[in-house]
Legacy VTK file of the C-alpha trace (Angstrom):
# vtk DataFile Version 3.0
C-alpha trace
ASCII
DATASET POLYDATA
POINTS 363 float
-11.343 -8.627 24.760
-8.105 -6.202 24.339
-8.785 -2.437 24.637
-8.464 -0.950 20.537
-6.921 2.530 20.439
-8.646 4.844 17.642
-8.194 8.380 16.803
-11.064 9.957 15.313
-10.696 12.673 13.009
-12.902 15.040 11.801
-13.082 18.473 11.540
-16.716 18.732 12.801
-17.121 19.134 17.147
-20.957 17.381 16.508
-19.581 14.441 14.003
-16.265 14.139 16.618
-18.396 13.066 19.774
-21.384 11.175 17.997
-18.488 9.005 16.545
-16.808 8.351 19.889
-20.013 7.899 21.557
-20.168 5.270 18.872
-17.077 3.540 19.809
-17.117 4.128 23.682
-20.216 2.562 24.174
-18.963 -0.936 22.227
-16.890 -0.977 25.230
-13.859 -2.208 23.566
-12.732 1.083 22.297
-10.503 3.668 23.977
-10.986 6.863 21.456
-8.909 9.861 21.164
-9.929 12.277 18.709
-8.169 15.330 16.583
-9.722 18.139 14.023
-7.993 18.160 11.024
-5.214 15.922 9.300
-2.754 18.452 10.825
-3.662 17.304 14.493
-3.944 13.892 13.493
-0.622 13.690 12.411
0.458 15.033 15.879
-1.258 13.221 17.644
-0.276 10.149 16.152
3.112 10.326 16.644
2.247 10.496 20.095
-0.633 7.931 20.973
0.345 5.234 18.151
-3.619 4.376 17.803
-4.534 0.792 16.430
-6.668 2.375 14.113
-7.413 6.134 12.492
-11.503 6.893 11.207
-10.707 9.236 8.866
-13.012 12.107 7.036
-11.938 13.059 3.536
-12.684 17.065 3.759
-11.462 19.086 6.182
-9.471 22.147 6.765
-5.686 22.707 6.573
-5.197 19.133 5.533
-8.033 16.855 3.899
-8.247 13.719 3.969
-6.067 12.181 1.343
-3.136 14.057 2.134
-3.585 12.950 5.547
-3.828 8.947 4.223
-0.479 9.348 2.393
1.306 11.072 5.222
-0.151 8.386 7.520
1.058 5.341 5.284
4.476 6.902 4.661
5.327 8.033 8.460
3.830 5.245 10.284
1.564 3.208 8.050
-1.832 2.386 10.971
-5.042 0.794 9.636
-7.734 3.435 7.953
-11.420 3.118 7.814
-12.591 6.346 6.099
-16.233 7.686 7.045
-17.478 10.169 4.697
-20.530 11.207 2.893
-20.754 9.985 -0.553
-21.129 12.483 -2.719
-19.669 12.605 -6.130
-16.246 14.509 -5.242
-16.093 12.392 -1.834
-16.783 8.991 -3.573
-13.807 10.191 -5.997
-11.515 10.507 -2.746
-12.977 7.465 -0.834
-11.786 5.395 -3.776
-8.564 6.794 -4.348
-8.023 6.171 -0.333
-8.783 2.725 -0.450
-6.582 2.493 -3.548
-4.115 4.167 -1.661
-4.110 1.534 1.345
-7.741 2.743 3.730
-8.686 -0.529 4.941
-12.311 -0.096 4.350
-14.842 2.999 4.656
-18.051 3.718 6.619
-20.778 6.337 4.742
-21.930 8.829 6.473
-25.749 8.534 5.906
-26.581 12.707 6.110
-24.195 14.091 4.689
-20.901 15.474 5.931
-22.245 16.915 8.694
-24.848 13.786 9.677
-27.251 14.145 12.237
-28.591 10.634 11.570
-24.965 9.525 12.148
-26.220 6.661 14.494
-27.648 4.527 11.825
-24.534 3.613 10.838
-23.089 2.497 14.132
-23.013 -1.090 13.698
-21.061 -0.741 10.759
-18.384 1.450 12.319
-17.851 -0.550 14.942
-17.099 -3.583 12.804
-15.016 -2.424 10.111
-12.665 -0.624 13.100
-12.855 -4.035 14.518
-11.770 -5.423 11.146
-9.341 -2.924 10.673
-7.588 -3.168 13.776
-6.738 -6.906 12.849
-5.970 -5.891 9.477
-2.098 -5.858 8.154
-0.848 -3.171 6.041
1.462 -3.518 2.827
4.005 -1.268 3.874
4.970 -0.659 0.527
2.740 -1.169 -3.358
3.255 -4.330 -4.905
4.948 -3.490 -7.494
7.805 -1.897 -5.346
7.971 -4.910 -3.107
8.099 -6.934 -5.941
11.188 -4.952 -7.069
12.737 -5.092 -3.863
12.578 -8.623 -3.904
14.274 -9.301 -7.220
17.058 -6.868 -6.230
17.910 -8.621 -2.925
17.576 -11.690 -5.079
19.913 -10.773 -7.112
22.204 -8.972 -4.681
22.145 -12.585 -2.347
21.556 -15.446 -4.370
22.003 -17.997 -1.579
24.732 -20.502 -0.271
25.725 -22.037 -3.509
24.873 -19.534 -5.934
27.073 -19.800 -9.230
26.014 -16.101 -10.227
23.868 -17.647 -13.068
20.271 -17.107 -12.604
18.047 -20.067 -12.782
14.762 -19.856 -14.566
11.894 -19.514 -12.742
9.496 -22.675 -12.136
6.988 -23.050 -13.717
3.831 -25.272 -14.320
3.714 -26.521 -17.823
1.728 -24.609 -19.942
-1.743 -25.180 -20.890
-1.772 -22.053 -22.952
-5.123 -21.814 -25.073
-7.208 -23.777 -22.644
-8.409 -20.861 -20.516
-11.552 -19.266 -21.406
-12.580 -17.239 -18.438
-10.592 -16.102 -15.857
-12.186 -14.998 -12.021
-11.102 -12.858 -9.452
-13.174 -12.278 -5.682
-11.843 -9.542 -3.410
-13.351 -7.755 -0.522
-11.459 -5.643 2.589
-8.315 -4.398 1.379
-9.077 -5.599 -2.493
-9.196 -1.908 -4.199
-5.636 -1.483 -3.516
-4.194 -4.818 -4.836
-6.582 -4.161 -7.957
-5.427 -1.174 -8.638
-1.408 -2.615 -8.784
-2.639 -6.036 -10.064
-5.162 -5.048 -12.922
-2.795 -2.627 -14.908
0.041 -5.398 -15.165
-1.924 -7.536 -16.993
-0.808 -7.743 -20.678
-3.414 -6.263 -23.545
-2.820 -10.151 -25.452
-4.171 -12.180 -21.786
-5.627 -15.054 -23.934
-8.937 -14.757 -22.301
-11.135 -12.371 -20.304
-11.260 -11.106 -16.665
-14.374 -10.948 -14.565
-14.126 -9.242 -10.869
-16.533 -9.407 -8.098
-15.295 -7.082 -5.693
-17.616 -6.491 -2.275
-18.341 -2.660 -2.742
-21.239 -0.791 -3.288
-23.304 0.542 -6.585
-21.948 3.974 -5.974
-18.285 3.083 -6.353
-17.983 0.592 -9.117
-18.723 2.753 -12.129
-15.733 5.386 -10.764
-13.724 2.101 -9.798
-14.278 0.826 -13.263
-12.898 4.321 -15.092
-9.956 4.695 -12.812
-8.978 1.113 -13.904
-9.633 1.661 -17.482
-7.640 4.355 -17.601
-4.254 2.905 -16.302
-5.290 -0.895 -17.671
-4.080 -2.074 -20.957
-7.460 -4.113 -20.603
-10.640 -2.300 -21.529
-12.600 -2.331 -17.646
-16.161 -2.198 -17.301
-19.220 -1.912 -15.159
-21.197 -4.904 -15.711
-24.693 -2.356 -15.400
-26.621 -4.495 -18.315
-25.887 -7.533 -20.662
-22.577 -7.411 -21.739
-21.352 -10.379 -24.196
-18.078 -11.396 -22.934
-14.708 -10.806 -25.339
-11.399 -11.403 -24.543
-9.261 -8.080 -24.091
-11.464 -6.986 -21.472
-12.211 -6.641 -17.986
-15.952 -6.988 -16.188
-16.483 -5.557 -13.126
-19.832 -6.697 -10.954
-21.854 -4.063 -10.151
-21.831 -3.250 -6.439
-24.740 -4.108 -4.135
-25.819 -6.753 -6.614
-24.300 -10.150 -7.942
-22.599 -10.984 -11.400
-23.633 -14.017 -13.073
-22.446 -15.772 -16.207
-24.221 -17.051 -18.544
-24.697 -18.422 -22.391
-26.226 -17.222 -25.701
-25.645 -18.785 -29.131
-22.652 -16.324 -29.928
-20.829 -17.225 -27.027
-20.976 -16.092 -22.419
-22.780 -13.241 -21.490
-22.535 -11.440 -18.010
-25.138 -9.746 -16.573
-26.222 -7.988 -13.294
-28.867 -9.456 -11.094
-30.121 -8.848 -8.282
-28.303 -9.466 -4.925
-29.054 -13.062 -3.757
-30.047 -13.249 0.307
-28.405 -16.804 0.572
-25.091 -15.037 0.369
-24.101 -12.410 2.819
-21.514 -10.196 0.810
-22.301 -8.761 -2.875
-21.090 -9.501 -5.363
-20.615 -12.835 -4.616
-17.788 -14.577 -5.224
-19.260 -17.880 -4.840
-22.889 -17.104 -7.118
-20.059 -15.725 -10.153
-18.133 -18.754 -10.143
-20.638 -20.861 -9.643
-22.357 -19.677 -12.758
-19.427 -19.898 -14.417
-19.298 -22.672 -13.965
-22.298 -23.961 -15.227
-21.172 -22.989 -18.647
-17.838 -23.232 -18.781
-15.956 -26.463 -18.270
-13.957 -25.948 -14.698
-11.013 -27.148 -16.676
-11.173 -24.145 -18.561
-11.336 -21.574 -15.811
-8.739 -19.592 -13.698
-9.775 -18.106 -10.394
-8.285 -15.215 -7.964
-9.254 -15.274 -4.732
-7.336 -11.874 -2.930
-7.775 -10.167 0.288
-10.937 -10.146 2.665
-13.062 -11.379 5.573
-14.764 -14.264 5.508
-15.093 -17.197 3.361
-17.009 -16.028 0.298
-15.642 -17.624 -3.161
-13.601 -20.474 -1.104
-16.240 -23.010 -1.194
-16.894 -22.339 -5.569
-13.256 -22.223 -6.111
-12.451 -25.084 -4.526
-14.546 -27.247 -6.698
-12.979 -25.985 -9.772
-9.874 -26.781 -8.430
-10.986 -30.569 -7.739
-12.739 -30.748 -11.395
-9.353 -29.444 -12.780
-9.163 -25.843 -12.744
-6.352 -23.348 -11.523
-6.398 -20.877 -8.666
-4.978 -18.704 -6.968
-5.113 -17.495 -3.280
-3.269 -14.247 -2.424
-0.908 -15.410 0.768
-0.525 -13.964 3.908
2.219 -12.155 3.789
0.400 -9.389 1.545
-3.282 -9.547 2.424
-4.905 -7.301 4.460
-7.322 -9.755 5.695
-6.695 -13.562 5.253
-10.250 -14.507 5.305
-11.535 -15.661 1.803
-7.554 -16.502 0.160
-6.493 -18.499 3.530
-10.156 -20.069 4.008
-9.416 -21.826 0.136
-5.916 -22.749 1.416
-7.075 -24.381 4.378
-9.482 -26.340 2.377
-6.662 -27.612 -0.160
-8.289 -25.823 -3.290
-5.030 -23.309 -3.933
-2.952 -24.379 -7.161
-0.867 -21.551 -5.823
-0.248 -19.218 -2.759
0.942 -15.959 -4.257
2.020 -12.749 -3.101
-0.039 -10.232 -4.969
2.773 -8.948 -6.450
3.254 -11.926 -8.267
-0.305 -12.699 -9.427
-0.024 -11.113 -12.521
2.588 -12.467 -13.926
1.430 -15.747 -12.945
-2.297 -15.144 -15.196
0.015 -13.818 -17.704
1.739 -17.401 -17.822
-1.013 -19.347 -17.161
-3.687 -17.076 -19.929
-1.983 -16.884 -22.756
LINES 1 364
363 0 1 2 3 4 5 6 7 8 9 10 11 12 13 14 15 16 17 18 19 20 21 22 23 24 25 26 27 28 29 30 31 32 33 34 35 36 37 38 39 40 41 42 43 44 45 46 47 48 49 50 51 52 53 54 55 56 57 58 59 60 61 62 63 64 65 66 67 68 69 70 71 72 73 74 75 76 77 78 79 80 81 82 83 84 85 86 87 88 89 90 91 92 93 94 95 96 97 98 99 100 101 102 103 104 105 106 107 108 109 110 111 112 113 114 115 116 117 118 119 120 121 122 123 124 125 126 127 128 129 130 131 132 133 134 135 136 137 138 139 140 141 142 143 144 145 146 147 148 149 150 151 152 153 154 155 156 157 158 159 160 161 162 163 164 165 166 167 168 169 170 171 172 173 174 175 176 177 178 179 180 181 182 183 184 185 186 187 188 189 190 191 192 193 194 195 196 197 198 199 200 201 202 203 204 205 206 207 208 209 210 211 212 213 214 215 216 217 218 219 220 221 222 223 224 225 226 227 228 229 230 231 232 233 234 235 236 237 238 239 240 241 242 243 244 245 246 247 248 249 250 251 252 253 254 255 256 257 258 259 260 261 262 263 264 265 266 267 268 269 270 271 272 273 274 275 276 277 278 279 280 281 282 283 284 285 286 287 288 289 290 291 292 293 294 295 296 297 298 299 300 301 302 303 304 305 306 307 308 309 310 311 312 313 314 315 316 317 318 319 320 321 322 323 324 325 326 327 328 329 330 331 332 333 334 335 336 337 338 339 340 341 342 343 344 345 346 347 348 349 350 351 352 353 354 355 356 357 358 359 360 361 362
């Protein structure tokens, strides 16, 4: 197994050396460490780590700022490990939106003396991380970029006149519910995704995105603020309407379901026949109970693991579209290339593209 490089920052000595304790005695790990954002930025220049464990308030330079700087000089695979307090669950949210890979909680606060329960867990997601490829640049900008140097080369054969983009025909009207599963690396595409969705998408948008309870009520106000969508928590029984945007409440599953007036989602408990929560596979698959497959549109973006491939897939077969976010701008192709490989993609999309392809397809 090749040796991962990590710097671990943090500007506690005690939190410092329980961490690469941690990682040391994986034995897969060689771990450098620094105090502050300042050092890490220093230091990083100078060791090129595979991966940076990042905590969101320290001296000099927090956190965030650190993140940013990080992306911009020499963009390396974050996992931030932080207590969750109010303010930090704030800034752990806006760092995964920002491009963290994933985050690890600090289970005692930010100075955690039962730091060790969490070992397991930090020693995976750097794992993850350090496989993990970074968007070097939002998906919105590389989308730009890519319609400049369109324009700027057309190709061999180019007459100068633009053709229109292909298209499937349009089965606009036929969609009534449209799904989208995310996990590692998913807050970030959400975050450009989500807000370039058009206020008159012709039906409505229900996430599962693997996070926990303490971060979707914050993740569902960011979005709701930037979205020309309404965005919710799904935290009771919500009756579905088009215009909006339901997001699964983390740490349990999202199911859909039917009343006289029309689909209701609701929050149940997590189910233990499915590892991650909330599951991609138990929402669709409830969707699709009511809902004819025909009639549904699914998103399957970044993260480990297979969850939402095997649901998806089905729809596809009984006549549904999808969509699998493609390599070249997922953080992890787990889930998205896991419904590839098993032939249930309509289309393989950058992320940057995803949106305007619901916006086609939903209208």
């Amino acid at each position: 197994m090749p040796v991962i490089s990590v710097l671990v920052v943090d500007d506690s000595a005690l939190m410092r050396r329980a961490l690469k304790g941690m990682l040391t005695d994986a034995g897969d790990f060689e771990v450098h460490t620094a105090r502050n954002g300042v050092d890490a930025l220093e230091q990083l220049e100078r060791i090129h780590p595979d991966v940076v464990t990042l905590d969101v308030n320290m001296p000099e330079m927090d956190g965030l700022t650190c993140l940013a700087q990080i992306m911009e000089r020499s963009p390396t695979p974050v996992v931030m490990v932080s207590s969750l307090t109010d303010h930090n669950t704030l800034a752990t949210l806006e760092a995964l939106e920002l491009g963290a890979v994933d985050y690890v909680p600090k289970p005692g606060g930010t100075v955690s003396l039962n730091i060790d329960e969490v070992a397991a867990e930090l020693v995976r997601k750097v794992r993850i991380a350090a496989r993990a490829k970074l968007n070097r640049v939002s998906g919105l900008t590389a989308r730009i970029r890519a319609q400049s140097q369109r324009a700027a080369d057309p190709g061999p054969g180019a007459t100068g006149v633009k053709a229109p983009p292909r298209r499937e025909p349009s089965r606009a009207g036929l969609v009534d519910l449209v799904l989208i599963g995310s996990s590692t690396g998913g807050p970030a595409v959400l975050s450009d995704l989500l807000p370039r969705l058009p206020a008159t998408l012709g039906a409505p948008v229900l996430l599962a995105q693997h996070i926990p309870a303490t971060f979707t009520a914050a993740l569902a106000r960011r979005l709701d603020d930037v979205c020309a969508l309404r965005v919710h928590e799904v935290d009771r029984i919500m009756t579905v309407r088009r215009g909006n945007i339901y997001i699964g409440r983390g740490g349990a599953d999202v199911l859909v379901a039917k009343r006289t007036d029309g689909l209701i989602v609701k929050s149940v408990p997590a189910g233990p026949e499915h590892r991650w929560h909330p599951s991609v596979d138990r929402m669709v698959a409830s969707a699709s109970r009511y809902v004819d497959p025909s009639r549904l549109v699914c998103v399957l973006l970044t993260g480990m693991g297979d969850d939402g491939a095997t649901e998806m897939a089905a729809v596809a077969a009984a006549g549904g579209r999808t969509i699998a976010e493609a390599e070249e701008t997922a953080v992890v192709w787990g889930m998205p290339g896991e419904l590839t490989r098993r032939g249930g993609a309509t289309a393989v999309l950058p992320a940057y593209e995803i949106a305007d392809r619901l916006a086609d397809w939903v209208r």
